[in-house]
N, C-alpha and C positions, 0 to 999 in steps of 0.2 A: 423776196428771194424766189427765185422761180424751181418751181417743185417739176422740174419736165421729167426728171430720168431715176429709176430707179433698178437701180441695177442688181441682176441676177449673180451673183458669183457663184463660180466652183472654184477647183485648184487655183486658179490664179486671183482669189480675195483673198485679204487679210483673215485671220481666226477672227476678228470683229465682227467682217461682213458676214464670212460665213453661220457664226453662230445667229445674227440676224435673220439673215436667209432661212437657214433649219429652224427658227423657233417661226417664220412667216410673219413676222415683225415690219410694217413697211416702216421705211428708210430711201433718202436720198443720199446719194452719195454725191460730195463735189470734191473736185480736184480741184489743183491750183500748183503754179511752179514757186517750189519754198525755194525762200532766200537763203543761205546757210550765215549770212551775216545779220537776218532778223533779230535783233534782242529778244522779242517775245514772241515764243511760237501761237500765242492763243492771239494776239491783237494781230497777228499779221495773216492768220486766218482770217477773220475778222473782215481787216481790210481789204484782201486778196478778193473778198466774194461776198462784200458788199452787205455786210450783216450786223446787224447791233451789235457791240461788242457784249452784253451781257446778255445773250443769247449766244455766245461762244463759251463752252465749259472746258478747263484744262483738268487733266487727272494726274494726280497725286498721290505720290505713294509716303507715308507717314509709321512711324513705329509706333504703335498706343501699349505703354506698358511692357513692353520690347515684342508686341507680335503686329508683323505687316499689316498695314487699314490703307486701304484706298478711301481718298477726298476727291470731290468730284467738285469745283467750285467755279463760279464768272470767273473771266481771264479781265473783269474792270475790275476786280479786289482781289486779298490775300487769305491766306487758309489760319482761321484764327488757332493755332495749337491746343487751346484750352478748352473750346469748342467741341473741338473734334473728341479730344478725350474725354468729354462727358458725352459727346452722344456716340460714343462705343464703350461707353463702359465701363470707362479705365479713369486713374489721377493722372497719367501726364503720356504727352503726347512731343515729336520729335520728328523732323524730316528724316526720312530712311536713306540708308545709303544708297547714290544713284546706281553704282553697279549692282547693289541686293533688288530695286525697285528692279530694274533690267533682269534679272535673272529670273525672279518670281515670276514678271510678268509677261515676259518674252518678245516683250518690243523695247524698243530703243528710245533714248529717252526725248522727249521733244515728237514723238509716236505713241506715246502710251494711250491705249484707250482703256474707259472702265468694262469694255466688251472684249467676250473671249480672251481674256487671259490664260497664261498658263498654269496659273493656281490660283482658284476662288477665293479672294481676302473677304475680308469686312469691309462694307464700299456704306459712305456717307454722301449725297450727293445733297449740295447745300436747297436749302427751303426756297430759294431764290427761282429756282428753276419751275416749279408750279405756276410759277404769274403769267410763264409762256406756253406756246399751244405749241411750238416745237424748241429743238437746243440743238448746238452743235457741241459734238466733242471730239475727239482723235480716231478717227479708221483705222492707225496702226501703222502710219506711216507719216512722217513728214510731209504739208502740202496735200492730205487726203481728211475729209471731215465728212462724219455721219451727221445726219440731218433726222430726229427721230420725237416722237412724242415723250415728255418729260415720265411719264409714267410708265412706258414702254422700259426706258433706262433703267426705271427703277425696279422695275419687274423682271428684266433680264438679270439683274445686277445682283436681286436677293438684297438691296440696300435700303438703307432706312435716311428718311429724309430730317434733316437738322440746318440750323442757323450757325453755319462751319465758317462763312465768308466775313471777310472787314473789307469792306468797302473802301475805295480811295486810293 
């Protein structure tokens, strides 16, 4: 993937970029025109821009014990529930509701990134993502993806890393 452009935002970034930008974090940004009849917004990243799919992360918003946890996992597997709620803490875990995910976090769903949100959850970003020297996940928009070192995410993010994903 070609690392040419890394872009400067102000007003017109996502809270993702921008919180990148203010913490001096590098990052690539890529675009891509989303399909709105793609089934899956992380593989069609993926494809759209030529990248390992498991080097594509989608963010997820999940209930652990009934308070909001962001999972951060490959878009080539699924967010293992019971995972997640051991490594936050809790006994059981639950997809959140998509309008509660949307509200907390102030993007739209199929845009959610685990950067700049509008309220700092508990974020699990799966163990998977260490084997790579970079990851992509959501800019905050449909058809926009961050390009960023996996320990950057995790640094921004306040997250703790765990074995969250099932593969397949």
């Amino acid at each position: 993937m070609a690392r040419a452009r890394r872009k400067q935002q102000t007003s017109g970034g996502t809270p993702a970029t921008v919180a990148l930008t203010a913490a001096g974090v590098p990052f690539t940004l890529h675009a891509y025109a989303h399909d709105p009849a793609a089934e899956s917004y992380g593989r069609e990243a993926a494809d759209a821009l030529g990248v390992e799919a498991a080097r594509v992360f989608k963010t997820l918003v999940a209930e652990v014990d009934g308070a909001l946890t962001v999972a951060v996992v490959p878009v080539t597997g699924s967010l293992d529930l019971k995972a997640l709620a051991a490594a936050a803490g809790g006994k059981r875990a639950v997809m959140a509701d998509p309008a509660a995910a949307e509200r907390s976090s102030g993007y739209v769903r199929g845009g959610i990134s685990p950067l700049g949100q509008r309220r700092r959850l508990p974020t699990v970003v799966d163990a998977s993502a260490d084997a790579h020297t970079t990851v992509c996940v959501s800019a905050g928009r449909r058809g926009l993806e961050i390009e960023l070192a996996p320990a950057d995410l995790v640094a921004l993010t306040g997250a703790r890393t765990a074995a969250i994903a099932r593969t397949g």
